[in-house]
C-alpha positions, 0 to 999 in steps of 0.5 A: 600920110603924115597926119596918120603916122604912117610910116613909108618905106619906099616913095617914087617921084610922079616922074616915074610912070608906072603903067599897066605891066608895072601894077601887073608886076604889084599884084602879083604878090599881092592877095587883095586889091582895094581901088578908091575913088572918090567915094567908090571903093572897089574890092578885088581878089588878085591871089589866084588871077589877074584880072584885066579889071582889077589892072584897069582900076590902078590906072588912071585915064592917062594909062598911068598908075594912080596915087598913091599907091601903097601895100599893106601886108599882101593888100595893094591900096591904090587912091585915096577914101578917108573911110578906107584909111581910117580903117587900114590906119586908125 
């Protein structure tokens, strides 16, 4: 985050375990979902509904949210693809 200058506002510890009611609670502000990993990007509208989807995609094979996770406006970036950063942070 750092190389990118990205300016962070609030940082939980990995101790705290987020899990699905938590992402769900993350989404519901939210209008777009953006789900990285690896190479794999995935793109979901949350504005109208949840989908059960879209929840398992923040979640990693633990139950637990994956890192990082971040918000951008009303999009919710959960995991990390340099493409993706390079376009949301230049």
């Amino acid at each position: 985050m750092e190389a990118r200058n990205i300016n962070i506002k609030e940082k939980m510890p990995a101790s705290k375990k987020l899990q699905a009611a938590d992402s769900a609670d993350l989404l519901a502000d939210a209008s777009t979902l953006i789900a990285l990993k690896g190479k794999k990007v995935q793109k979901f509208s949350v504005k109208s509904s949840i989908s059960d989807e879209a929840i398992a995609a923040t979640l990693g094979p633990t139950g637990n949210m994956r890192a990082p996770t971040m918000r951008v406006g009303k999009t919710i970036i959960v995991g990390f693809n340099e493409a993706v950063y390079a376009e949301f942070f230049g």
